[in-house]
C-alpha positions as CSV (number, residue, x, y, z in Angstrom):
1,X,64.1,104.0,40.6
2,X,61.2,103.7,37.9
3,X,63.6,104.0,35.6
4,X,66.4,101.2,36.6
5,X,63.3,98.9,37.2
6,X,61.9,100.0,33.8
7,X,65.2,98.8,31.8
8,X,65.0,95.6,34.2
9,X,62.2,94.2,33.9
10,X,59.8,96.4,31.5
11,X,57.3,99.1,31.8
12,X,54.3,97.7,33.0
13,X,56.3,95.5,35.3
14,X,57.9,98.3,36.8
15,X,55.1,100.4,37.5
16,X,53.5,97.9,39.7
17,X,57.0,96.5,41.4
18,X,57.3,100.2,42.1
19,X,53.8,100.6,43.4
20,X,54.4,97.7,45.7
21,X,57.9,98.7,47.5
22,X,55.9,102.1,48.1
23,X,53.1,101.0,49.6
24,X,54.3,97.2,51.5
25,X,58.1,97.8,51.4
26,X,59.0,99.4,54.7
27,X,56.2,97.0,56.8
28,X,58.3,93.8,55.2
29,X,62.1,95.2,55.4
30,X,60.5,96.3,59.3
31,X,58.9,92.7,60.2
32,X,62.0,90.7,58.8
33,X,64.0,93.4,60.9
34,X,61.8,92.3,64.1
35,X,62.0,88.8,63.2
36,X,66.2,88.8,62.5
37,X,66.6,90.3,66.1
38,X,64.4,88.0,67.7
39,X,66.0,85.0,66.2
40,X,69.3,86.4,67.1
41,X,68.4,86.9,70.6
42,X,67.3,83.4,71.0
43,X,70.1,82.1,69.5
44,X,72.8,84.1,71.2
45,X,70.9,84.5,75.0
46,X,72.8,82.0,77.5
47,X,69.6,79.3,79.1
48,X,69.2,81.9,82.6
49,X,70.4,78.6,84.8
50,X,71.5,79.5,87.9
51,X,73.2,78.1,90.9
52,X,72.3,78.8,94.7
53,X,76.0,80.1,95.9
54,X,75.0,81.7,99.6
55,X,72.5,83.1,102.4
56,X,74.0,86.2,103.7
57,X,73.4,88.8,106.3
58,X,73.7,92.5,105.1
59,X,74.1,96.3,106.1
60,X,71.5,97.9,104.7
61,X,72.6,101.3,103.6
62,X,69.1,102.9,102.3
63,X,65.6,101.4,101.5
64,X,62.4,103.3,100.0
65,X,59.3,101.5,100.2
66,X,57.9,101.6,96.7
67,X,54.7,103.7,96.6
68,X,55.1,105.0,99.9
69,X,54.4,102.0,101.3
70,X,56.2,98.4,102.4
71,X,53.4,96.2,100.9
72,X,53.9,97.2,97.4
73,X,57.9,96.2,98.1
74,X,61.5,98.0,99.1
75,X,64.1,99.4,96.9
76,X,67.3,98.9,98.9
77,X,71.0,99.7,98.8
78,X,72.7,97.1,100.3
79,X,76.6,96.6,101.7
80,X,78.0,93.4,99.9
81,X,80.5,91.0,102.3
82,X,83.5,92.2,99.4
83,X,82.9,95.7,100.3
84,X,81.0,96.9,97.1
85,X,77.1,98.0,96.9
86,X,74.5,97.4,95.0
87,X,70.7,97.7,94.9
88,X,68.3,95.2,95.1
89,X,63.9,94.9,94.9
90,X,61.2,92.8,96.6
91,X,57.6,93.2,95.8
92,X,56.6,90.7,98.2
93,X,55.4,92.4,101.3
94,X,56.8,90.2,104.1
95,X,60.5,89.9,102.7
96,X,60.2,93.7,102.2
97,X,58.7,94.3,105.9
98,X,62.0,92.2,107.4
99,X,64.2,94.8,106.0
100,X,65.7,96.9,109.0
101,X,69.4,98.1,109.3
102,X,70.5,94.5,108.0
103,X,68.7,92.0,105.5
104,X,69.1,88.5,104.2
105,X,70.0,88.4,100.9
106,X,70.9,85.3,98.3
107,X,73.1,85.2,96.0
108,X,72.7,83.2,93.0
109,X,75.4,82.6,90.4
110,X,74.9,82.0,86.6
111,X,75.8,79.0,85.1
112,X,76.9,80.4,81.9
113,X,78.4,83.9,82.5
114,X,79.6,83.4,85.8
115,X,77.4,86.7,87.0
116,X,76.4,87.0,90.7
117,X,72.7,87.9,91.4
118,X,71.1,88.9,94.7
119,X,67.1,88.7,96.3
120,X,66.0,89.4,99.4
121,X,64.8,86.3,101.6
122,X,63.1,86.2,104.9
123,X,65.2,86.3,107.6
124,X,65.1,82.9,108.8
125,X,67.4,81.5,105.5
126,X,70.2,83.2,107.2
127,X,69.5,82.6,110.5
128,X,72.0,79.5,111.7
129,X,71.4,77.0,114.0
């Protein structure tokens, strides 16, 4: 590499483009690698807006308190209306003390990918009346 940059740009030139890319080249190829993927990832990432779809009662298949106990929030396996499962978290104490063998659940839609989200609510968003 001393050599090619020798022929380029001359000896004494060379020595201290060489000493540079040695000592600062892989920090600045690294930051303008950081900074590439974070401009790509705000330029490509859909806005998050999402659309309240339902309130819906579900079978609860299994919950686990996190930390042992229901005031640090539930892990829970849930039976969706279409048949499927899928797992859903609360860290707020009293949505995750209203989970028994059924829960309330929402589900939100996104605007731009059409993906279905659920969170548990407290019981009284499904309750009709």
């Amino acid at each position: 590499m001393l050599n090619l940059l020798s022929k380029l740009f001359g000896p004494h030139r060379a020595v201290s483009i060489y000493a540079f890319v040695k000592t600062w080249g892989l920090p600045l190829v690294g930051g303008l690698g950081v900074i590439v993927v974070a401009a790509g990832l705000l330029i490509f990432n859909d806005s998050g807006e999402h659309e309240h779809e339902t309130f819906m009662t579900v079978d609860v298949l299994s919950a686990t308190p996190i930390n042992g106990d229901l005031k640090n929030g539930v892990i829970a396996s849930v039976r969706l209306p279409d048949g499927s499962a899928t797992s859903v978290t609360s860290t707020e104490a009293p949505i995750s003390q209203s989970i028994g063998t059924t829960a309330c659940i929402e589900k939100r839609v996104y605007v731009d990918s059409g993906e279905a989200r659920y969170r548990f609510k407290l019981p009284r968003y499904c309750e009709t009346g």
